[in-house]
Each structure stands twice: as structure tokens, then as C-alpha cells.
C-alpha positions as CSV (number, residue, x, y, z in Angstrom):
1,X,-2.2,13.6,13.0
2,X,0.5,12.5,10.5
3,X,2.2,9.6,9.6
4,X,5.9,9.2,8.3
5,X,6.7,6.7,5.3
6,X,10.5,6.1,5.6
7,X,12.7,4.1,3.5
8,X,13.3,0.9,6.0
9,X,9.2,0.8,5.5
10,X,9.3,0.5,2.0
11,X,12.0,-2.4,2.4
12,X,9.8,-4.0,4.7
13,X,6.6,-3.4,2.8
14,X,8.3,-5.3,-0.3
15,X,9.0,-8.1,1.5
16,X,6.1,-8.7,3.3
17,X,3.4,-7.2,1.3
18,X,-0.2,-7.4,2.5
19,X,1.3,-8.3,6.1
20,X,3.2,-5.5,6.5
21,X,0.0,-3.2,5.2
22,X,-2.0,-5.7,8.2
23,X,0.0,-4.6,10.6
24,X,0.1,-0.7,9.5
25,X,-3.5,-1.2,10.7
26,X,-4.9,-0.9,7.6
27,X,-7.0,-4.3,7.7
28,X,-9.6,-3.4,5.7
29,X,-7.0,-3.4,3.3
30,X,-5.1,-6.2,3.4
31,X,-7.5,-7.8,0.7
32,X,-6.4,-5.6,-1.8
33,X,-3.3,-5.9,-0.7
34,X,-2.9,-9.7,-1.0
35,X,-4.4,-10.0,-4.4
36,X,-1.5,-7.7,-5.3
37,X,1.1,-9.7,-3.9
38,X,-0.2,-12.6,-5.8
39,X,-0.6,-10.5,-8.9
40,X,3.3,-10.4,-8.4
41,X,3.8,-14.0,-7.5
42,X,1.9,-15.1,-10.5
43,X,4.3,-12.9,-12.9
44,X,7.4,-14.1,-11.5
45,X,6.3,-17.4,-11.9
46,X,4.4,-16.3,-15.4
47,X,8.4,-14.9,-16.6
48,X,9.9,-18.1,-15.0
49,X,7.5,-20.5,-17.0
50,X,8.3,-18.2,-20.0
51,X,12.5,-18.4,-19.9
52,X,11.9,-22.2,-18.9
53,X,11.6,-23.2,-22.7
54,X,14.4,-25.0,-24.2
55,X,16.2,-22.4,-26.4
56,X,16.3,-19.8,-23.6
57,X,20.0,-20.4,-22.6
58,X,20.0,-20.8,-18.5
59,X,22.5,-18.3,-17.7
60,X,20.0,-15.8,-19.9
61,X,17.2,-17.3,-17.7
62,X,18.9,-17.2,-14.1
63,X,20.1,-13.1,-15.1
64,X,16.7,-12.4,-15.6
65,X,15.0,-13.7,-12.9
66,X,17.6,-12.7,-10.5
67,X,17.0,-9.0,-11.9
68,X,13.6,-9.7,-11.8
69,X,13.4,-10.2,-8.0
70,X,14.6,-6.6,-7.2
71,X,12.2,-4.9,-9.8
72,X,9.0,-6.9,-8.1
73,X,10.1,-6.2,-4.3
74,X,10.6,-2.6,-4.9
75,X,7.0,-2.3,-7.3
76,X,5.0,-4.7,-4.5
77,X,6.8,-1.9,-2.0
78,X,5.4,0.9,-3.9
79,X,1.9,-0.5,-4.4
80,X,1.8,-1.4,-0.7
81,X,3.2,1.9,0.6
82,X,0.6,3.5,-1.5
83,X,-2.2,1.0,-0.1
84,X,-1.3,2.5,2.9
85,X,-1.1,6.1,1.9
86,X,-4.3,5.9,0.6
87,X,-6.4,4.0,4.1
88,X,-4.3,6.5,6.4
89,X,-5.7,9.5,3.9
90,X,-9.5,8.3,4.3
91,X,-9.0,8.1,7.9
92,X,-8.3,12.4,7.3
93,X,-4.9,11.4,8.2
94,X,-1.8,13.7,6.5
95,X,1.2,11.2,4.7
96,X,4.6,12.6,3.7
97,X,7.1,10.5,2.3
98,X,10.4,11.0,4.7
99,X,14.2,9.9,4.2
């Protein structure tokens, strides 16, 4: 049996995270899964907290954190595509990443 990883899952697994790897069927790993997406959350808000200071001009801040926003959807989409790789592969399962 295989299982195709296309691009409108990795969109989808970036914006929803460990919900998105729940509903894959891969509930024994939605744990991991979550504590990622909070490992994100708690950067973002980590890099906002940072640029917050006073001498950090708020133009500087707001292009940051709006380039920020991409950068952590698309690396919570790969860690959650390969969360999913990686329960679909111990299940003896065959993944290839299609277009």
C-alpha cells in the first residue's frame, strides 16, 4: 500500500498542524505533533516579545514578523508531513512525495 504527500497537504499540514496529522490517522502521533506546533507558537511569540523593545523601529518589527509567518507555516508543514511519513512508514507503509 502507498500513500501520496502532495503539495495542497503540506499547505494544509502548516496550517493546522497536529490536527491535520489527527486526521491523517496518525493519532498516536498527534502528541508529538502538538508539542511541535507549540514549539512554533512559543517562537513566534518568543521573536514578537524580542522586536517589542523600544528601539526596534515598528515598521522593522511588523516586516519581520510578517516574514516570519511564512517561514513557520511552511517549517510546522515540513515537520508534520514528516510526522506523518514517519507513522505511515512503521505501519510498513511506502511514502513518495508527489507534485
Amino acid at each position: 500500500m502507498s500513500v501520496e504527500v502532495a503539495g495542497w497537504g503540506y499547505l494544509w499540514a502548516g496550517l493546522f498542524g497536529a490536527f491535520y496529522v489527527w486526521n491523517k490517522g496518525c493519532r498516536p502521533q498527534f502528541w508529538k505533533a502538538l508539542a511541535y506546533n507549540i514549539g512554533y507558537a512559543v517562537s513566534f511569540v518568543a521573536v514578537w516579545g524580542a522586536t517589542s523593545i523600544p528601539q526596534v523601529p515598528v515598521r522593522m518589527q511588523a516586516l519581520l514578523l510578517l516574514s516570519l509567518v511564512p517561514t513557520l507555516i511552511l517549517a510546522q508543514a515540513n515537520t508534520m508531513i514528516r510526522i506523518i511519513k514517519e507513522a505511515y512508514r512503521r505501519r510498513g507503509w511506502m511514502v513518495r512525495l508527489g507534485g
